[in-house]
VEXDREN-508399 format. One record per residue (C-alpha): x, y, z. Coordinates in nm, 3 decimals. Each point is the difference from the previous one (the first is absolute). Last residue first. Example, Ala and Ser with C-alpha at 12.3 -4.5 7.8 and 13.67 -1.06 7.14 Angstrom:
<voses>
{{1.367, -0.106, 0.714}}
{{-0.137, -0.344, 0.066}}
</voses>
This chain:
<voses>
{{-2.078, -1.637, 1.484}}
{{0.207, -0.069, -0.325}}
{{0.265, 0.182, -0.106}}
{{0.074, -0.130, -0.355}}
{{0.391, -0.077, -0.008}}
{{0.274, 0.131, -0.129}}
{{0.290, -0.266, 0.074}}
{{0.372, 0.060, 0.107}}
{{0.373, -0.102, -0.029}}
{{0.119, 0.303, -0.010}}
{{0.190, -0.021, -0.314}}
{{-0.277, -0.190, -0.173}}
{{-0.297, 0.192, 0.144}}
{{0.223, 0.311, -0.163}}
{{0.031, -0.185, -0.311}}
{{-0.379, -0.060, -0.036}}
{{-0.171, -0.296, 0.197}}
{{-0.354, -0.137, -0.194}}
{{0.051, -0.303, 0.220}}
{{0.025, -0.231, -0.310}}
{{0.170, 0.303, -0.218}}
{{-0.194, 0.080, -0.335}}
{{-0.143, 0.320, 0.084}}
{{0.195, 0.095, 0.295}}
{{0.334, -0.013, -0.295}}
{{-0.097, 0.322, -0.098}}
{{0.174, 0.230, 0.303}}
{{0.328, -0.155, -0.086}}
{{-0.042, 0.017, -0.354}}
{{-0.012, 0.362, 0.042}}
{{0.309, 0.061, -0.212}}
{{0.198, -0.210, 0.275}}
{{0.099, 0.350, 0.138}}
{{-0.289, 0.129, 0.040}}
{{-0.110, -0.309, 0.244}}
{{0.332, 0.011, 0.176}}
{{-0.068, 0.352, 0.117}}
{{-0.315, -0.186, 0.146}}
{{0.157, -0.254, 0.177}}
{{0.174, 0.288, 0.200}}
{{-0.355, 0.034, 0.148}}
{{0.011, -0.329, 0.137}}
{{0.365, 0.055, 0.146}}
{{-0.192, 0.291, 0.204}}
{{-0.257, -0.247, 0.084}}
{{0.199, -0.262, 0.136}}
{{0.220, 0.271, 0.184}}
{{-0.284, 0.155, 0.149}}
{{-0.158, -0.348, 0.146}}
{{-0.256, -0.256, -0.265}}
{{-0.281, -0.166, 0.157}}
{{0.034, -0.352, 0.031}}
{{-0.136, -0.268, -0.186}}
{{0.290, -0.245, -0.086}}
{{0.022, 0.089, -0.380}}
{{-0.013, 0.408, 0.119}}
{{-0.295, 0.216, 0.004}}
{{-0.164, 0.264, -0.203}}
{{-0.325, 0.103, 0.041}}
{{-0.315, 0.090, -0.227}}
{{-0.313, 0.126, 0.076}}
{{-0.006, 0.318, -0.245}}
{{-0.032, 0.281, 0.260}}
{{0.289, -0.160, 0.194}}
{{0.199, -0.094, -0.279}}
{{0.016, 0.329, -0.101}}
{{0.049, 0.175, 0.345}}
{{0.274, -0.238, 0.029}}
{{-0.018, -0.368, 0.151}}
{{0.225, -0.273, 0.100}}
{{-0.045, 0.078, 0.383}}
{{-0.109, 0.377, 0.016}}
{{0.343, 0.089, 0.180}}
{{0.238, -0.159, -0.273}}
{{-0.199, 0.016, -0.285}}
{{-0.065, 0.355, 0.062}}
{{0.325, 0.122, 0.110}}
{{0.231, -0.168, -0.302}}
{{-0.267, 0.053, -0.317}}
{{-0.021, 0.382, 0.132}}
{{0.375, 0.098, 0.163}}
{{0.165, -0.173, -0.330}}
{{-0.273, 0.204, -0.224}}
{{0.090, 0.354, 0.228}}
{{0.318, -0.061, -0.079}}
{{0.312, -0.278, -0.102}}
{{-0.120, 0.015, -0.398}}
{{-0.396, 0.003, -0.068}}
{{0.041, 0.387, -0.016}}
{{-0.289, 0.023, -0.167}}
{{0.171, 0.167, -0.319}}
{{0.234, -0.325, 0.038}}
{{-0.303, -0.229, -0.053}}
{{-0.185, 0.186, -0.291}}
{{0.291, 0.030, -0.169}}
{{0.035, -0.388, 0.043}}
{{-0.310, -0.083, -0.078}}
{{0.006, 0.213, -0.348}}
{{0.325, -0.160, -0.074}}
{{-0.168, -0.347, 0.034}}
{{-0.310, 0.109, -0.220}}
{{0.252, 0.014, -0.285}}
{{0.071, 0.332, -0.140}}
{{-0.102, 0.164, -0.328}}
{{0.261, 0.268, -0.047}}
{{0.197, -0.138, -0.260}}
{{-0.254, 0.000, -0.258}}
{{0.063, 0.406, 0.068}}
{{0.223, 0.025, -0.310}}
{{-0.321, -0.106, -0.240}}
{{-0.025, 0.386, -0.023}}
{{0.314, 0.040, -0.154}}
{{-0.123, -0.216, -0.305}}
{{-0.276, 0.235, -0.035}}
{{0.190, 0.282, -0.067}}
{{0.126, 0.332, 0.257}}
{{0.281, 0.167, -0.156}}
{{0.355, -0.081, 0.195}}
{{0.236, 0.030, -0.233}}
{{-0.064, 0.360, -0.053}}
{{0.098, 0.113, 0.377}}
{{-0.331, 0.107, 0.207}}
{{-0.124, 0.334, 0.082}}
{{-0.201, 0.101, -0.323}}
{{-0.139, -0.381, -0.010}}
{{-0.129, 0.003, 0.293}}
{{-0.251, 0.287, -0.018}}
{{-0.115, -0.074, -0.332}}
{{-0.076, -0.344, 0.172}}
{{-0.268, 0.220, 0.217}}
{{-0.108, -0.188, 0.294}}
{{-0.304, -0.233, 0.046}}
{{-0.263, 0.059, 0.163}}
{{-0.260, -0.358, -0.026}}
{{-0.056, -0.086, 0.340}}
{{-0.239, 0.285, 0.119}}
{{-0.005, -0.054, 0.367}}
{{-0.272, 0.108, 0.135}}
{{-0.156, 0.275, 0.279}}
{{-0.058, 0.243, -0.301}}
{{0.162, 0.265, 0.166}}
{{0.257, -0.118, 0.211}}
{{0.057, -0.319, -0.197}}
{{0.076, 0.182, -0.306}}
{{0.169, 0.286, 0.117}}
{{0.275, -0.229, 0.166}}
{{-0.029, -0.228, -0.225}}
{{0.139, 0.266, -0.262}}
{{0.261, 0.107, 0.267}}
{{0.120, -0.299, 0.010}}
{{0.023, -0.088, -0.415}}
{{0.198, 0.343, -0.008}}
{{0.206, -0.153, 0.335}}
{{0.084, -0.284, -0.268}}
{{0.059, 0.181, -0.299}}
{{0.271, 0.221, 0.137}}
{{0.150, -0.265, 0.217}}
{{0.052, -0.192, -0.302}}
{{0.211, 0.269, -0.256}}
{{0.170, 0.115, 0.308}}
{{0.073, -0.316, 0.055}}
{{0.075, -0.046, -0.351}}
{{0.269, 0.298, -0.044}}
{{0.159, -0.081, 0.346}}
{{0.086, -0.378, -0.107}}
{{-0.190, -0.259, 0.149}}
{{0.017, -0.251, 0.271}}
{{0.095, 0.201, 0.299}}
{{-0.241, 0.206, -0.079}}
{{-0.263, -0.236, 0.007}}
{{0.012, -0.122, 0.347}}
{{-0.031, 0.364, 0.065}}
{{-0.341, 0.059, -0.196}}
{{-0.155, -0.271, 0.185}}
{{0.076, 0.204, 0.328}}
{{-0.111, 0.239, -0.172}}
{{-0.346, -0.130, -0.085}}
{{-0.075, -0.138, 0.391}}
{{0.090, 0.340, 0.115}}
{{-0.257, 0.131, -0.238}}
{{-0.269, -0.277, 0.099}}
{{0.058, 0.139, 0.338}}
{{-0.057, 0.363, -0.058}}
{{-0.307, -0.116, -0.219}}
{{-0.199, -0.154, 0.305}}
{{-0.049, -0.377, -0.029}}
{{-0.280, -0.227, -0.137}}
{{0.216, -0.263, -0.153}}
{{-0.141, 0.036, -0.335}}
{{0.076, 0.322, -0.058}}
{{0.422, -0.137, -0.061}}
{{-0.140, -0.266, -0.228}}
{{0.088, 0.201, -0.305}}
{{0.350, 0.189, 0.157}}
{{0.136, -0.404, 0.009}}
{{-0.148, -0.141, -0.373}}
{{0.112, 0.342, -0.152}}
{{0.381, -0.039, 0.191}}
{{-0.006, -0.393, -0.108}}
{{-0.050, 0.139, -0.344}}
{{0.256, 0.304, 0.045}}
{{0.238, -0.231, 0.159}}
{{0.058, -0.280, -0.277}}
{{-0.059, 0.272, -0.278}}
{{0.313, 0.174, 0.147}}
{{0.200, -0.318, 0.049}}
{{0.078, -0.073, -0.391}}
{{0.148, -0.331, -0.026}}
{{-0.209, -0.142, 0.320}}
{{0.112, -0.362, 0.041}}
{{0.318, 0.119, -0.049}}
{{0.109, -0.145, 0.335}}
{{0.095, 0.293, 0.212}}
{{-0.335, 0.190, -0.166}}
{{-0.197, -0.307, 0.098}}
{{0.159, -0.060, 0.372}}
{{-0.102, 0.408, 0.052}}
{{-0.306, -0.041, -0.197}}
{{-0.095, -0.337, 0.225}}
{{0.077, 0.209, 0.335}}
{{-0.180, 0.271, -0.085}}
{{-0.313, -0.251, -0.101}}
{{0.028, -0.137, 0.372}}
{{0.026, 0.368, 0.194}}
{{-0.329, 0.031, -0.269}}
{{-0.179, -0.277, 0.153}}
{{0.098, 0.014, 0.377}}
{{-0.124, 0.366, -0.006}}
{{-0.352, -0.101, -0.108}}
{{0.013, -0.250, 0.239}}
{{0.085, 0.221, 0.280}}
{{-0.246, 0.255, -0.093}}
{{-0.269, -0.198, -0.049}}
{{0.091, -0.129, 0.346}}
{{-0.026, 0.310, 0.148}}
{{-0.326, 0.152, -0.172}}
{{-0.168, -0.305, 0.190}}
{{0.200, 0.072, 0.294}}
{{-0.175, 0.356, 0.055}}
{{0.202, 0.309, -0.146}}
{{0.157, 0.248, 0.180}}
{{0.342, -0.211, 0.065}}
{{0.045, 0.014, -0.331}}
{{0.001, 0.406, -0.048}}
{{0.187, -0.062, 0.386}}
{{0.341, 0.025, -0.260}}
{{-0.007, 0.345, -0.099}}
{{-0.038, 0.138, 0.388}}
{{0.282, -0.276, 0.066}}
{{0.192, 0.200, -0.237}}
{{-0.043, 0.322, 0.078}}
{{0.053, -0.067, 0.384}}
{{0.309, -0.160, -0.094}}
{{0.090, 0.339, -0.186}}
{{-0.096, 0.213, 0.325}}
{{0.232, -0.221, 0.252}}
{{-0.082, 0.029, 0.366}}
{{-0.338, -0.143, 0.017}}
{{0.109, -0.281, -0.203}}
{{0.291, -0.059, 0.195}}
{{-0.183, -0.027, 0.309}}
{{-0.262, -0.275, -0.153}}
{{0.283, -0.227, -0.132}}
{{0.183, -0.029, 0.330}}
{{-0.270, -0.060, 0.194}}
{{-0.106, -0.244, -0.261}}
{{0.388, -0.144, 0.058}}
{{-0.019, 0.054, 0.311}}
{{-0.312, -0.270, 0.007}}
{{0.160, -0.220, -0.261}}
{{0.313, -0.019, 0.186}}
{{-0.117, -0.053, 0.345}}
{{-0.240, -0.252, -0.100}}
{{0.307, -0.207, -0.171}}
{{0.187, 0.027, 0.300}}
{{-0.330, -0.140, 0.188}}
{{-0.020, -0.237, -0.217}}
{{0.399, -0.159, 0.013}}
{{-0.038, 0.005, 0.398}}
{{-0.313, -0.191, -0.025}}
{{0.188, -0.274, -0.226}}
{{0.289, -0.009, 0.198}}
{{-0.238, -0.014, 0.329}}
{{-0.123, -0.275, -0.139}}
{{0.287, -0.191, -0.092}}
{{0.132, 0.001, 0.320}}
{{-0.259, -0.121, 0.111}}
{{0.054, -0.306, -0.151}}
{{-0.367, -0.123, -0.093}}
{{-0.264, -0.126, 0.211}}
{{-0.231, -0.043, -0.281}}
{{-0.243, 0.244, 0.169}}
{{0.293, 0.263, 0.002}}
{{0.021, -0.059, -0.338}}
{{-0.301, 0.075, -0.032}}
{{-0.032, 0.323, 0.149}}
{{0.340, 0.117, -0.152}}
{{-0.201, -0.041, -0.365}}
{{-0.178, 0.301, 0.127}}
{{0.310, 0.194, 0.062}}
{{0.137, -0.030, -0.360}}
{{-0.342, 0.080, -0.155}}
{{0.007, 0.327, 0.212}}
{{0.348, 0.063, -0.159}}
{{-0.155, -0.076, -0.326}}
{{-0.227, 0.288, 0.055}}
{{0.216, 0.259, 0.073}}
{{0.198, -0.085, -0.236}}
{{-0.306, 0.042, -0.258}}
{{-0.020, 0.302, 0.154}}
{{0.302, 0.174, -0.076}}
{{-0.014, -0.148, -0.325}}
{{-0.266, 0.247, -0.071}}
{{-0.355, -0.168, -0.096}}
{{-0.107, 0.015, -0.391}}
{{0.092, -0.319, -0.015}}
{{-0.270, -0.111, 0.237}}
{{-0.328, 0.084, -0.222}}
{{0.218, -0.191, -0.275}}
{{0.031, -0.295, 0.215}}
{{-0.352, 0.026, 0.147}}
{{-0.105, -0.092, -0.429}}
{{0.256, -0.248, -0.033}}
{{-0.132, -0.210, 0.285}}
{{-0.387, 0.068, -0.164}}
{{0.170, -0.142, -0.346}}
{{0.113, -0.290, 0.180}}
{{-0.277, -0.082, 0.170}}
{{-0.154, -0.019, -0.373}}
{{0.249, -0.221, -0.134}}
{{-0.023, -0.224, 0.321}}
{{-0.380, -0.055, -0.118}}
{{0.071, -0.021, -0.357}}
{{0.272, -0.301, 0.058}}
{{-0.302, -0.185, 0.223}}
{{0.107, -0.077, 0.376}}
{{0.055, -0.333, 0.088}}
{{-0.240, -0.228, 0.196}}
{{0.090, -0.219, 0.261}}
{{-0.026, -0.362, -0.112}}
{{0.312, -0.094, 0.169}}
{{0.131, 0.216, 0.241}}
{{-0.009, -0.219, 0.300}}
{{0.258, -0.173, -0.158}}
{{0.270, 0.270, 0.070}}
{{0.177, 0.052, -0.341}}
{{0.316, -0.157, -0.058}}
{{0.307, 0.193, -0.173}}
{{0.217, 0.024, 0.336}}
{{-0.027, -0.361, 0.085}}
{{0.086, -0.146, -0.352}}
{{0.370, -0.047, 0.146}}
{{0.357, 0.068, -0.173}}
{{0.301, -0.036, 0.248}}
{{0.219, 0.211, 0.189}}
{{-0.251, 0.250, 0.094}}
{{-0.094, -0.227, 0.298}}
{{-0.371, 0.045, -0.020}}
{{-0.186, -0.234, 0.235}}
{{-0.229, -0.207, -0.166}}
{{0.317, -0.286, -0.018}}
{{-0.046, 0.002, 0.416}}
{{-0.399, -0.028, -0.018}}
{{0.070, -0.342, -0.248}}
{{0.216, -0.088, 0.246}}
{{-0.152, 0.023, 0.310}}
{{-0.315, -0.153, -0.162}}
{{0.207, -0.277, -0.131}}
{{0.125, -0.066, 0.367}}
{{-0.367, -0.042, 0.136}}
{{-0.071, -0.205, -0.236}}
{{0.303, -0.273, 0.088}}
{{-0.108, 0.094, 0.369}}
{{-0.346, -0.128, -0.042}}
{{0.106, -0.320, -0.202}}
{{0.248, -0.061, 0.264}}
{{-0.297, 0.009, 0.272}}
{{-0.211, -0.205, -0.174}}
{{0.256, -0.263, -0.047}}
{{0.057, 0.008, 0.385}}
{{-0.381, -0.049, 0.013}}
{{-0.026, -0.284, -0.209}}
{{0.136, -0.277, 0.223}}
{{-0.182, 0.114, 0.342}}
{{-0.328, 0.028, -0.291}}
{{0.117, -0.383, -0.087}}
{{0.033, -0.118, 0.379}}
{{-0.398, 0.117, 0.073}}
{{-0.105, -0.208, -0.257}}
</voses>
C-alpha cells in the first residue's frame, strides 16, 4: 500500500505542473498583443450577468433633462466655458497622479489648463473693457440681454423655435437651387406667415421678436429679387404689427390675419400671380424628424462646447452618471464594470454625433439590441444600467 502512493505521487506531481502550465498559458493568450484577434476585449465581466438594463424611455428622458442644462449652458461666453474646461483639465491631474503616472505628463496637462484659464479669463477681461469703451457694442449687447431677460423656460422655446425656421431657410435655399421651388416668393411668404404667426407664442418682448423678423427678412433678401422682397417684407412686418396689437390688447393670438393678395399682386412681375398650384410649392418644406434633431443639436451648441464640457465632465467626475441619469437611476459603465475616465466619456459623447449621422438608427437600435447598447454604448464599449441601491 504504502509503495503504490510512493509510486503515484511523482504522477501527481506531473499532473499538477501539466495544469499549472495551461493556466500560464491560457492567462498569456488573455493578454492583448494587438497582433492577433482575441474575444478578450468584447467580454463582459461575469459578475454582470443578470444586472438589469435601463429601459429605452428611461435614457430618453435623461436625455432630454441633459439637453435641457445644455441649452441653459450655451448661453455662457466662451470665455467661460474655457475657463471651465481648464478646471476639468486639472481635476483629471488628481487621478492621474493616483495612477502614478509620468509626471511629466501631468504637469503638461496642468501647464496646458492653466494657459487655457489665462485665456478665457483675459479674454472676459478683455471682453468686459471693450464693451465699456465702445458705444455701438454697448448697443448691441443692450439689444441682445432681450434673451437673456427671460427665464430658461422662455429660453429654450426660443432656441427651438429658432432651430426650426434656421432649418426651413436652409430647405428654401437647397429648394430654390434645386427647382424644387419654381416660384420662390410663395415659398418664403408662406414659411414667412407660418414664422411672424408663432412669433407671440414664445412669450418675448416685441423689440426682440422684431430683431428675430429681420433677421428672417435678410436670409430672404438674398433670395429674392428687390421688387418681391419688398413685396414680402411689406406684408410680413404688416402681419407683425397686427399681432402685435392683437396680442397686446386682446392677450391672444388671432391666427386667422391674413394679408392683402391685392397687395401682392400690384408689386410682383405678371408671371408670378398667386394660384393654387403655386401653393403646393411648399411640399418641399416638410422635413424629416432627423433634420429637426439636428437643428436642434447645432442650435445647442452640441458641437466641441458647452455639450462636449457637459456629457464629458459629468460622466467623468459623477462616475457614469449625468444630472439625468442621476435623477433617473441609471448609470453607464463599461463591459468590464468600471466607471468610465474623461476621455471615455468624452469619446461617449462623440457617439452621439454618430447617432445623427446614422439617420438615428444609431440611437434606435436600444430597442431591439440584446444589451439594449446604442451606437455610442457600441463605440465606447459601454452598458446603461439601472442603478440599483
Amino acid at each position: 500500500m504504502e509503495k503504490s502512493n510512493i509510486l503515484s505521487e511523482p504522477n501527481n506531481t506531473k499532473l499538477d505542473r501539466i495544469a499549472e502550465s495551461n493556466e500560464q498559458r491560457q492567462e498569456k493568450q488573455r493578454k492583448e498583443t494587438r497582433s492577433i484577434v482575441t474575444p478578450y476585449a468584447f467580454e463582459v465581466a461575469p459578475f454582470l450577468f443578470g444586472t438589469p438594463l435601463a429601459s429605452p424611455i428611461r435614457r430618453a428622458m435623461a436625455l432630454l433633462i441633459d439637453l435641457l442644462f445644455v441649452a441653459i449652458l450655451s448661453g455662457v461666453s466662451g470665455n467661460a466655458l474655457a475657463v471651465f474646461v481648464a478646471g476639468l483639465l486639472w481635476m483629471s491631474t488628481r487621478r492621474l497622479k493616483r495612477e502614478n503616472r509620468s509626471s511629466r505628463l501631468i504637469y503638461g496637462i496642468r501647464a496646458g489648463a492653466l494657459s487655457l484659464f489665462l485665456l478665457g479669463f483675459l479674454g472676459g477681461v478683455n471682453d468686459q473693457f471693450f464693451n465699456l469703451e465702445s458705444p455701438d457694442q454697448n448697443v448691441q449687447t443692450s439689444s441682445d440681454l432681450n434673451f437673456e431677460e427671460t427665464d430658461a423656460k422662455t429660453a429654450i422655446a426660443v432656441t427651438l423655435f429658432t432651430a426650426k425656421y434656421l432649418i426651413d431657410i436652409n430647405a428654401l435655399n437647397e429648394g430654390t437651387f434645386e427647382g424644387d421651388c419654381e416660384l420662390p416668393f410663395h415659398c418664403w411668404q408662406l414659411v414667412g406667415e407660418e414664422f411672424v404667426e408663432g412669433l407671440p407664442s414664445l412669450d418675448i418682448k416685441a423689440s426682440t421678436a422684431g430683431e428675430m423678423l429681420s433677421e428672417f427678412l435678410q436670409n430672404a433678401e438674398q433670395q429674392l429679387s428687390d421688387v418681391e422682397y419688398q413685396a414680402l417684407e411689406m406684408n410680413l412686418k404688416t402681419l407683425f404689427e397686427t399681432k402685435k396689437f392683437k396680442q397686446s390688447e386682446n392677450e391672444s393670438i388671432n391666427q386667422d390675419v391674413l394679408t392683402d393678395p391685392q397687395n401682392i399682386e400690384e408689386v410682383l412681375e405678371p408671371g408670378l400671380e398667386t394660384s393654387p398650384e403655386n401653393k403646393q410649392q411648399s411640399s418641399f418644406l416638410d422635413h424629416s424628424v432627423i433634420k429637426w434633431m439636428q437643428g436642434i443639436v447645432s442650435d445647442l451648441g452640441l458641437g466641441f462646447g458647452w455639450a462636449a464640457f457637459y456629457f464629458t465632465a459629468t460622466m467623468g467626475l459623477l462616475k457614469g452618471q449625468t444630472i439625468g441619469k442621476k435623477i433617473l437611476g441609471i448609470k453607464v459603465i463599461k463591459l468590464d464594470g468600471s466607471a468610465l475616465n474623461l476621455w471615455e466619456s468624452f469619446g461617449r459623447y462623440g457617439g452621439y454625433g454618430a447617432g445623427l449621422a446614422t439617420g438615428l438608427m444609431g440611437f434606435l437600435q436600444v430597442f431591439w439590441d440584446p444589451n439594449r447598447q446604442a451606437i455610442q454604448d457600441k463605440i465606447s464599449e459601454t452598458l446603461v444600467i439601472r442603478k440599483i441601491d
